[in-house]
N, C-alpha and C positions, 0 to 999 in steps of 0.2 A: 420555145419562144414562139414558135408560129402559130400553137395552142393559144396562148395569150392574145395573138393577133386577132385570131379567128375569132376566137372570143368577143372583142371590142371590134370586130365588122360586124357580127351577128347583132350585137348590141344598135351598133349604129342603123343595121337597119329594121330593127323593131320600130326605132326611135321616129324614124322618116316616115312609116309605114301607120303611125300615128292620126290620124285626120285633125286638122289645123281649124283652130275657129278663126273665120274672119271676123271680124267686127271694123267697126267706122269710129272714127276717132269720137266725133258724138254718140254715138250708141251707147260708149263705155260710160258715160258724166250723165247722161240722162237719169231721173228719177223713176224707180221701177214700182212704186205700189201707185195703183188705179181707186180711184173712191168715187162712187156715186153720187153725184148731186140733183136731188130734183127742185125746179121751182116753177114757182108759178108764170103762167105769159108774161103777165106784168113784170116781174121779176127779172125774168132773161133779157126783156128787153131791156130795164134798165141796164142791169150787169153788162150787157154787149154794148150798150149807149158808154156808159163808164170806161170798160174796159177800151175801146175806139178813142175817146175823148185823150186816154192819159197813153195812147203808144202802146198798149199789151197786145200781144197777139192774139191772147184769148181770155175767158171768163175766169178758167181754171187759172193763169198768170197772175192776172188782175188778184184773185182770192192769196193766193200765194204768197203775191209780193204785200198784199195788207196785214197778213199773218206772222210777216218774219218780224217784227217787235217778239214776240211769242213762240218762235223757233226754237230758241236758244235753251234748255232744259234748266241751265240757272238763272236764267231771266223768269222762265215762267213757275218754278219755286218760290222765288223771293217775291213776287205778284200774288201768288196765293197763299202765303204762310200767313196771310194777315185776312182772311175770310170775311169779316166783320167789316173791314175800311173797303172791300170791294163789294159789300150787302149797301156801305152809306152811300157810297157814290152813284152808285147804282138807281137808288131812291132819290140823290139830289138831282139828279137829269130825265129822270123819267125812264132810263134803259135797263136794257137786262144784263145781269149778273158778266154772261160774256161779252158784250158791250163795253160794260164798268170793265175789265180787266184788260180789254184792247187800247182802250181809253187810257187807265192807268199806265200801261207800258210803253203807251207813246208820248204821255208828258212825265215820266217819271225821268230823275236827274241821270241816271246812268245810260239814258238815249239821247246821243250827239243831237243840240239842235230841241231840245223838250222845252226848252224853256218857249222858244217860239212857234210848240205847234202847244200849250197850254194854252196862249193868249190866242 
């Protein structure tokens, strides 16, 4: 019996003997892939004009929060299963192809509220 004992001390102090990750409660919810963006003067400034104007803390936020219509991996299939309706739309405003599809996905009827950012 004391074999067994011994046993499960030795164990317990492997276990302790472990080193501990700290981490912060934000650390863990944080998003971890990094991506480059370059723009032009002109450009950042607007981006940081915008981003300031609407309450983001930053450029990367602002891009973020414009992109989640397109997060979603079945939103952005059913947006592109149709290549041709986002080539037309694209051509009737003047934008480009990823324009036409951000466009699409935010007056499209399965985004709460599309009917009022269409008009």
């Amino acid at each position: 019996m004391s074999t067994e004992l011994d046993a499960k001390l030795d164990d317990a102090a492997v276990d302790d003997a472990a080193p501990r990750k700290s981490r912060r409660g934000t650390e863990t919810r944080r998003r971890t892939k990094h991506m480059t963006l370059r723009l032009l003067p002109q450009e950042q400034e607007v981006a940081q004009f915008v981003a300031a104007e609407f309450d983001m803390k930053s450029v990367q936020a602002l891009i973020v929060e414009a992109c989640q219509p397109l997060m979603n991996a079945d939103t952005l299939t059913a947006l592109t299963a149709d290549r041709e309706a986002v080539q037309a739309l694209a051509q009737q405003h003047g934008i480009t192809e990823v324009q036409a599809l951000l466009l699409q996905a935010l007056t499209s009827q399965t985004t709460p509220g599309a009917a009022q950012l269409a008009s």
